[in-house]
C-alpha positions in Angstrom: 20.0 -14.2 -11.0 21.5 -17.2 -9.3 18.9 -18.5 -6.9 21.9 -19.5 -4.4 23.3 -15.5 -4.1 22.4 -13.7 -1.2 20.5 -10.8 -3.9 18.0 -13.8 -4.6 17.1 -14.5 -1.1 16.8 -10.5 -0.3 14.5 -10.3 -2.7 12.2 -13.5 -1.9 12.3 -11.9 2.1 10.9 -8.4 1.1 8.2 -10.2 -1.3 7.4 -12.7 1.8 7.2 -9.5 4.0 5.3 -6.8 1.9 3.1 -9.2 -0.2 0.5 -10.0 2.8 -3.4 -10.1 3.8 -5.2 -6.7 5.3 -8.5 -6.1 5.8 -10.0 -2.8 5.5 -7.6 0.2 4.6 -4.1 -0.4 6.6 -4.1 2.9 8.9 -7.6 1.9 11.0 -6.3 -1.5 10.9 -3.0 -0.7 12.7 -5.0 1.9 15.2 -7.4 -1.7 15.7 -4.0 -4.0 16.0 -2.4 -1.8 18.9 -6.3 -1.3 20.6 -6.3 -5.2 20.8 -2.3 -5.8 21.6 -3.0 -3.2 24.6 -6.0 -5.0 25.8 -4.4 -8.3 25.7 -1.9 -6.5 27.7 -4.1 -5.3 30.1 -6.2 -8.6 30.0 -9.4 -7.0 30.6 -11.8 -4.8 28.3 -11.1 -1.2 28.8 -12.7 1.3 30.4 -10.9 3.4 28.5 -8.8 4.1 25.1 -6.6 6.9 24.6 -5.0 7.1 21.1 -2.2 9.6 19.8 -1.4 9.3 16.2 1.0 11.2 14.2 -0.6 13.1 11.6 -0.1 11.0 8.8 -2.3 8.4 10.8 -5.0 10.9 11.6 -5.6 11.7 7.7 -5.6 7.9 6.4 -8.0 7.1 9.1 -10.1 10.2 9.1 -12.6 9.2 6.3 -12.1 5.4 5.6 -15.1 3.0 6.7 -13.8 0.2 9.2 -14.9 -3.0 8.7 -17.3 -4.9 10.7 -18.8 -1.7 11.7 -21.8 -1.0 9.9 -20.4 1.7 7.9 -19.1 3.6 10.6 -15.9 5.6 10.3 -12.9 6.9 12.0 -10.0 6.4 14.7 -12.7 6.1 17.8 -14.8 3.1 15.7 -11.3 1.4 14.7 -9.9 1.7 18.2 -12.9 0.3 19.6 -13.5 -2.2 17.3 -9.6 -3.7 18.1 -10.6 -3.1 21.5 -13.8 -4.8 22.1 -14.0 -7.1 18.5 -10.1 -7.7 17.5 -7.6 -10.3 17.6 -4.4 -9.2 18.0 -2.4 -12.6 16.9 -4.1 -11.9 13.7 -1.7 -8.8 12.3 -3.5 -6.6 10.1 -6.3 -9.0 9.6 -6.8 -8.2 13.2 -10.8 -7.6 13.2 -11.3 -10.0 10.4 -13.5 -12.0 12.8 -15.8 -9.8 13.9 -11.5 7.3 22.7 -10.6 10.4 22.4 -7.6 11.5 19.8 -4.2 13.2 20.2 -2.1 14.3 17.8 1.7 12.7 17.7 4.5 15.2 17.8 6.7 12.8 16.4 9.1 12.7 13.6 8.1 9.2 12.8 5.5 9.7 10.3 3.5 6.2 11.1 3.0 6.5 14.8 0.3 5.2 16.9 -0.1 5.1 20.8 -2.8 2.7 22.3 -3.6 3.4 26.3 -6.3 1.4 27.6 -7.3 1.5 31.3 -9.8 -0.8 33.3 -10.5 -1.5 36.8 -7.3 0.6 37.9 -5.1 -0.9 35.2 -3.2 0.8 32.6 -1.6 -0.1 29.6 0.0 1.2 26.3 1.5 0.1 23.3 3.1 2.1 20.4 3.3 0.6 17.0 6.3 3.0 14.8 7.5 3.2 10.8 5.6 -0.1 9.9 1.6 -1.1 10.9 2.0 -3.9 12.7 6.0 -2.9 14.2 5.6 -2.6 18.2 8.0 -0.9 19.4 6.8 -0.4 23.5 4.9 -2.2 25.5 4.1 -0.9 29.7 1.9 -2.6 32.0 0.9 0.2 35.0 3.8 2.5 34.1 6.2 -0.5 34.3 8.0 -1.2 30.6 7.6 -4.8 29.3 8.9 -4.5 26.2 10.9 -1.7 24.0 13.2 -1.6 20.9 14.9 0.9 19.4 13.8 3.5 16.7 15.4 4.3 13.3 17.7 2.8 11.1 18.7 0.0 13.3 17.0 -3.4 11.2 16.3 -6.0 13.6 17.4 -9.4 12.7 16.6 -11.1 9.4 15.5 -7.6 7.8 16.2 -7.6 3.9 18.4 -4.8 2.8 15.8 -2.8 0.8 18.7 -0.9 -0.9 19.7 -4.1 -2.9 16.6 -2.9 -4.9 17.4 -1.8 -8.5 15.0 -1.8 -11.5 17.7 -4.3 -13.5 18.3 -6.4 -10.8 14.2 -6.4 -10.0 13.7 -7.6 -13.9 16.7 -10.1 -14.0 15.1 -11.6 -10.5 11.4 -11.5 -12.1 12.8 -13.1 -15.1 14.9 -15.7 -13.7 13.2 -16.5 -10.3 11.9 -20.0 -9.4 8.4 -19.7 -9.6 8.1 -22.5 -6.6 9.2 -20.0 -4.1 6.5 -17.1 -5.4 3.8 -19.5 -6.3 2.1 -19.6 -3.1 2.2 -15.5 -2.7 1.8 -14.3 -6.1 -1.6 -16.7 -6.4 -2.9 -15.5 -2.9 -2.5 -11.6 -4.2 -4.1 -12.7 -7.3 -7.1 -14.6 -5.5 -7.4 -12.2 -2.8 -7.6 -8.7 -5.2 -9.3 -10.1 -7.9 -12.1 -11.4 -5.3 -12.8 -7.6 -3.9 -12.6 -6.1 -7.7 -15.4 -8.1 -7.9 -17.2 -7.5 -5.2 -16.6 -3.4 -6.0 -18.3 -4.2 -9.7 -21.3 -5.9 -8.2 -22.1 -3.6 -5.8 -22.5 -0.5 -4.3 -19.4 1.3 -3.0 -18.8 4.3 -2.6 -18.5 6.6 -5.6 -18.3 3.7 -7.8 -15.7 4.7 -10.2 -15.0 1.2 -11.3 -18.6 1.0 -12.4 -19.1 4.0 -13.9 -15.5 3.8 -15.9 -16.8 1.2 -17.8 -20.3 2.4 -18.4 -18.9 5.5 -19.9 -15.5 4.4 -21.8 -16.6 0.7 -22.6 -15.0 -2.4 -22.3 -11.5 -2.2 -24.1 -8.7 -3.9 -22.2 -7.3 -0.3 -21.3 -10.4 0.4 -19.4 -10.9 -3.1 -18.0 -7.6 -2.5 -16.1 -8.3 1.1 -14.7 -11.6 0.2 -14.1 -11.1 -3.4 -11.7 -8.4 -1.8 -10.0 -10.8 0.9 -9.2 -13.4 -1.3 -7.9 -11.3 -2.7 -5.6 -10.2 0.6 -3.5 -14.5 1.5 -4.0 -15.3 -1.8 -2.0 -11.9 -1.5 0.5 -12.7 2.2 1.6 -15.9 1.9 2.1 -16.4 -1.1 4.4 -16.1 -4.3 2.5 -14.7 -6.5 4.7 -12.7 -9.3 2.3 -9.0 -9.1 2.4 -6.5 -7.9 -0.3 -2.4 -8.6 -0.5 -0.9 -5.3 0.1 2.2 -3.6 -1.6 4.0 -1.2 0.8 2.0 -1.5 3.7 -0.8 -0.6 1.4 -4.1 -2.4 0.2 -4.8 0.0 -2.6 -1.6 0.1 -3.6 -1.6 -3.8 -3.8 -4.5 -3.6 -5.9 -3.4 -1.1 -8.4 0.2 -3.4 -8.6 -1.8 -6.4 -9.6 -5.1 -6.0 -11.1 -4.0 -4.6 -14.0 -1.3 -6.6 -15.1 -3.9 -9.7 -14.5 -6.2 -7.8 -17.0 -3.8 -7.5 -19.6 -2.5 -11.5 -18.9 -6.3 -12.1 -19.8 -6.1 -10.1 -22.7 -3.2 -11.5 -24.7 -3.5 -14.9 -23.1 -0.1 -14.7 -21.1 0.5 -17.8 -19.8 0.8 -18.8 -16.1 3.9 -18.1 -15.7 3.9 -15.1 -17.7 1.7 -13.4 -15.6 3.6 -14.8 -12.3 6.4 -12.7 -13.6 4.9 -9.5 -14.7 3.5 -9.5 -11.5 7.1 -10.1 -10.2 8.0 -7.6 -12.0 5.1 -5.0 -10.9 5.3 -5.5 -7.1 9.1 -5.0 -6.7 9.2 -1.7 -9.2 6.6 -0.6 -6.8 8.3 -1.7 -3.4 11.5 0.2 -5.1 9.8 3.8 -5.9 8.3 3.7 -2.9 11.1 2.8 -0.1 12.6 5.9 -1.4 9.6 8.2 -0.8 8.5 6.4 2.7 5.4 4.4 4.0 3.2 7.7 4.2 3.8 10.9 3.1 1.3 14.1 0.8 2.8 11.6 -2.7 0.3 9.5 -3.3 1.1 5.9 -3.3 -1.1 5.1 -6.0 1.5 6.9 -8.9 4.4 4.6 -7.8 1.3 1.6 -8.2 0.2 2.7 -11.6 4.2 3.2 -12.3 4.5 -0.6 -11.6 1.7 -1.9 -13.1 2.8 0.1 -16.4 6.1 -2.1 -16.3 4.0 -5.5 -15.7 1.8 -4.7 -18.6 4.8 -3.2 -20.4 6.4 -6.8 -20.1 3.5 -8.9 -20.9 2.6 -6.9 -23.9 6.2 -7.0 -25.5 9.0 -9.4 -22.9 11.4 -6.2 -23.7 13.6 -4.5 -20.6 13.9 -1.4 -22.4 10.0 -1.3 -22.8 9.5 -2.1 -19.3 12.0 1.2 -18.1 10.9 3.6 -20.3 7.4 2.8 -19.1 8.2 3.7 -15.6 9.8 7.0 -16.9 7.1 8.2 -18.9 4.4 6.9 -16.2 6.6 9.1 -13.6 6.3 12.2 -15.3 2.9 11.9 -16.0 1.3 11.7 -12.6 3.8 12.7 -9.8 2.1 15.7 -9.1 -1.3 14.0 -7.5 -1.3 14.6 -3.3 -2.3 12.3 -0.5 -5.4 13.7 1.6 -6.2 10.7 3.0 -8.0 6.6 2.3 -11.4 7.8 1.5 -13.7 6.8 -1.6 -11.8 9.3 -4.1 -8.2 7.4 -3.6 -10.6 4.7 -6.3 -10.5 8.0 -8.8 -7.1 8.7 -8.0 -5.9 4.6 -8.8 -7.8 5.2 -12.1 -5.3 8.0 -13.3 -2.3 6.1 -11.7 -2.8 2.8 -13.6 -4.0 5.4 -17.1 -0.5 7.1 -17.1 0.8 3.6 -16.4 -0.7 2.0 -19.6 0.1 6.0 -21.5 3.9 5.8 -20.7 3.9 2.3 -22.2 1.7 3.0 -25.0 4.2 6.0 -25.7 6.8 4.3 -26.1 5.4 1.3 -28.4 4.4 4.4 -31.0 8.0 6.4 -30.8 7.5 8.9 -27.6 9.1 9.3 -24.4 10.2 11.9 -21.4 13.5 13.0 -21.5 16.0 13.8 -18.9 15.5 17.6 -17.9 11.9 17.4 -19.1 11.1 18.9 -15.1 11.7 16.0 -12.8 12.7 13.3 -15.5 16.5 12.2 -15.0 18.8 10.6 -17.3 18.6 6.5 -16.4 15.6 5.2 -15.0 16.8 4.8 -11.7 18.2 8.7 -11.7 14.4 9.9 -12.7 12.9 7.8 -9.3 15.6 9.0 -7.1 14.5 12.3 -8.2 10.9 11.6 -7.5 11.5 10.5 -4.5 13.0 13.5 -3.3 9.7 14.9 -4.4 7.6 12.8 -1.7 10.2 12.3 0.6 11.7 15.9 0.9 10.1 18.2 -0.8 6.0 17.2 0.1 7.0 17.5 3.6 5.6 21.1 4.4 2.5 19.9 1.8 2.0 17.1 4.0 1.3 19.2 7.1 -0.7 21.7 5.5 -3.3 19.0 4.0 -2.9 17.1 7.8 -4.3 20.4 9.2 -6.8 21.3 6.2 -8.5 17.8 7.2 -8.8 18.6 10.6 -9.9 21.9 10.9 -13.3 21.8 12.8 
């Protein structure tokens, strides 16, 4: 890809936008974000926090520990804590240095309202479609700030739909590495850090541990088991960051630790690994701009999908390999639902990234899905078009129904 066409510099935007630092899971953080923005608003410590969150929100925030809380969990500790505790020039790092609940009838399915009162002051701001995107902003019932909803992009917004697995692997093969460097080796710092952290310590239910204790320490278990660790020690209060894929710290972790695994494994050289990861982080962007930010299809599949075509790449530097993977990984696990961030989304990254590393090993021994096995397409970009009907469309009535399992009383 010619570095001077405008493709190029859509694609170096959405990395520089997507490919950035959260800590804790990213629903509590945005619910903390618009707590702080609406205090800074306010400019005094509330009184008071109102919160109404569509129900999307609600379930990704229902049973995730916040960080810097002492294990405490929930919208009322992440409101308060971006209340009282956050910084709201920080994004979603926004309580990084240490109310009652409403359901949103909304057809925006990221939607948070922040009202804060104090000393006869109001104020409110509503973040929309993205975690950290304010869209109002009122000061005692008086607007200060608004922008429109929907498919208007404001200015500088890369065209997502210039996204196409061939252009994706002609830009992760062809990209100067001088204008990825500095965000490829933050993710890789950042995620590897916490994978750690998960394997030394207690989190959760552990299923990074315990995957290697019971299936040993081949390369194939190695990947699952890191990218495991990671989500064990981010849902359940560690409080170091991680570079997010899709508005999403797990699914950042699934996108990359693999595909660093398997650089380890058959010593892929620096830049090697740069491009897999390349490779692995816009596959994922593209499955998953299709299906939406939040929906009942977990975003760990798409993850796994795109680690498979990282470690597809680094295993054998073949394009056909690399789309084939993300077929067979597809059909594998496109079935798994989203019931929220909570300590069994680690179990859930586990499968992702194994049906990842199974669609790839397929094809290296002579298997693969074809087009009318159920949801499989004919062409690679046919088959995720198809799946992302799946999450967009056809989870929709799912998603409600798990929204109001969770919060029956």
């Amino acid at each position: 890809m010619e570095k001077e066409s405008p493709l190029y510099a859509s694609y170096l935007e959405i990395l520089r936008r997507e490919l950035v630092p959260a800590m804790g899971c990213t629903e509590p953080i945005a619910i903390a974000f618009a707590a702080a923005k609406a205090r800074e608003v306010l400019g005094a410590l509330p009184e008071a926090i109102t919160v109404t969150a569509s129900g999307n929100i609600i379930k990704n925030v229902k049973s995730v520990i916040v960080p810097n809380t002492e294990g405490r969990k929930g919208i009322e500790v992440a409101a308060a804590a971006g209340a009282f505790l956050g910084d709201a020039d920080a994004g979603l790092e926004v309580i990084a240095h240490a109310a009652p609940v409403k359901a949103a009838q909304s057809d925006h399915v990221l939607d948070i309202t922040v009202d804060v009162c104090a000393n006869g002051h109001t104020a409110s701001v509503r973040l929309a479609d993205e975690h950290t995107n304010v869209v109002h902003i009122a000061k005692d019932g008086v607007t200060t700030f608004t922008k429109d909803l929907g498919p208007v992009k404001a200015p500088g917004t890369p065209d997502y739909d210039c996204l196409t697995i061939e252009d994706i692997y002609d830009f992760a093969m062809t990209a100067d590495l001088d204008d990825v460097k500095g965000i490829l080796d933050r993710q890789i710092a950042c995620n590897t850090a916490i994978a750690d952290e998960g394997l030394a310590h207690d989190y959760g239910a552990n299923i990074g541990k315990t995957l290697l204790k019971a299936y040993g320490n081949s390369v194939h278990v190695r990947a699952r088991a890191r990218a495991a660790a990671g989500s064990d020690a981010r849902m359940n209060g560690c409080e170091l960051p991680v570079v997010i894929n899709s508005g999403s710290g797990n699914q950042g972790m699934t996108v990359s630790l693999p595909v660093i695994e398997y650089a380890k494994e058959y010593h892929a050289t620096q830049e090697e690994l740069y491009r897999a990861l390349l490779l692995s982080n816009l596959v994922t962007l593209h499955e998953k701009e299709g299906i939406g930010r939040l929906s009942a299809y977990c975003g760990a599949v798409s993850a796994g999908a795109g680690a498979g075509a990282g470690i597809a790449w680094i295993v054998t530097k073949d394009y056909k390999t690399v789309i084939h993977t993300i077929v067979n990984a597809l059909a594998i696990t496109s079935g798994i639902v989203c019931d929220g961030a909570k300590a069994s989304c680690a179990a859930k990254i586990s499968a992702a990234v194994d049906a990842g590393i199974l669609g790839f090993e397929m094809y290296q021994n002579g298997q693969q899905f074809y087009g009318g096995d159920g949801l499989v397409k004919k062409g690679v970009e046919n088959t995720i078009q198809s799946i992302s009907r799946l999450g967009r469309i056809g989870m929709k009535e799912t998603d409600k129904e798990i929204i109001s399992m969770m919060i029956e009383k």
